[in-house]
Structures are given as C-alpha cells and as structure tokens.
N, C-alpha and C positions, 0 to 999 in steps of 0.2 A: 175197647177204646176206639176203635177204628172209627165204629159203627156210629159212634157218638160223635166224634169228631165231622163223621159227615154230615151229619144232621146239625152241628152246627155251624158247617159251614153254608148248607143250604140258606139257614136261618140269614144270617149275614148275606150271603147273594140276594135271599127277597127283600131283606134292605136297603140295600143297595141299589136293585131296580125302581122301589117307591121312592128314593132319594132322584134318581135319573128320572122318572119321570116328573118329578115338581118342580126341575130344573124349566125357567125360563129361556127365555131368547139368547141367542148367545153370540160372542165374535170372538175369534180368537187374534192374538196379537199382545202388543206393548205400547200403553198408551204414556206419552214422554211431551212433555213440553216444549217448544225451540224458540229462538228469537229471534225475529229480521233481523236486529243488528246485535249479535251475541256479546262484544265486548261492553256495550251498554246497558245489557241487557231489558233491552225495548221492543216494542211491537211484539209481546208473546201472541204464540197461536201450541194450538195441542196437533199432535198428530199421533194416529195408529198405524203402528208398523207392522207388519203379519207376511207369513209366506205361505201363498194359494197353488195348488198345480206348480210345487217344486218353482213358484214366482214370487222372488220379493215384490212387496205391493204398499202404499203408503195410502191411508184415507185422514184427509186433514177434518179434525171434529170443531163445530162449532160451540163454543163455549155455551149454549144454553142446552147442548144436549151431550155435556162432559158426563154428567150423574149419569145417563142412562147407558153408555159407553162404558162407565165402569162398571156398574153391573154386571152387563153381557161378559164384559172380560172375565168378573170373578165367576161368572155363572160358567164360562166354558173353561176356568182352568179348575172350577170343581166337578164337572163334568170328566175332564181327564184325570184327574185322581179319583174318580170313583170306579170308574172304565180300568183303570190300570189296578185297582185293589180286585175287580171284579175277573179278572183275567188273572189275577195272580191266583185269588181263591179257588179257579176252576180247576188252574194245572193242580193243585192241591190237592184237589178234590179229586178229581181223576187219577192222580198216583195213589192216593188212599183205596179207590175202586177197584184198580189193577189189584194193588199188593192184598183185599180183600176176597177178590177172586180166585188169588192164587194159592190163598191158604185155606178153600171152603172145597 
C-alpha cells in the first residue's frame, strides 16, 4: 500500500508543477474599493493592499486595468494553494519513505 500510495502522490506532485508552471503573472494582495467621500459614497477609486518585506504597501489601480489586477490576484492565491498542497504532499510523501525504509 505504501508503495502505491507514493506513486500517487508523485503523480499529483507532477500535477501540480504543470498547474504552477501555466500560472501567469501574478500580485499578491486585496483588491477593495474606497471612496473620497465614503458617506456619499462618491469619487470610487480601487486600491491593492499587500504586505512586501514584512511592509504594508497600497498601489492605487486604474479602473481600465481593474480586470488584469484581478487576475494576477486569483493567479497568485492559486499559486499559494497549490505551493501549500504541494508541500503538504511532500511531508507525506517522505513519512511514507521513512516508514518504508524501516520496514524493508
């Protein structure tokens, strides 16, 4: 069962990597709406909030390039769910190797 179990977890790992590598451009962050005058809610503008180098940072986005902004967003939080499936798979996969070793 072991034996199997590794082999599919490899199988999923090199999916994984084909999935990260067709991953386009990416930013990370929260992209949210504000308004100069919020009780009236007038003068919307977008902004991306993110934290760079342990730095809160804000980049104000231009409404004709809101679509590609959100892209990059979904692109880098499916980049870290894939990163974080792929590092779960490995410890997995390496405690399956140990306990395989130890019983051969």
């Amino acid at each position: 069962m072991t034996k199997k179990r590794i082999a599919q977890i490899d199988r999923r790992i090199e999916k994984i990597k084909a999935d990260l590598a067709a991953i386009g451009d990416m930013r990370p962050g929260s992209l949210s709406r504000q308004y100069k005058d919020p009780k009236a809610a007038t003068g919307a503008y977008y902004q991306l909030s993110f934290t760079l180098d342990m730095k809160s940072r804000t980049d104000y986005i231009p409404r004709q390039c809101l679509g590609q902004v959100r892209r990059e967003v979904a692109n880098y939080k499916r980049f870290k769910a894939l990163s974080a499936k792929w590092v779960a798979l490995g410890i997995e996969r390496s405690r399956l190797a140990i306990k395989l070793s130890r019983t051969a």
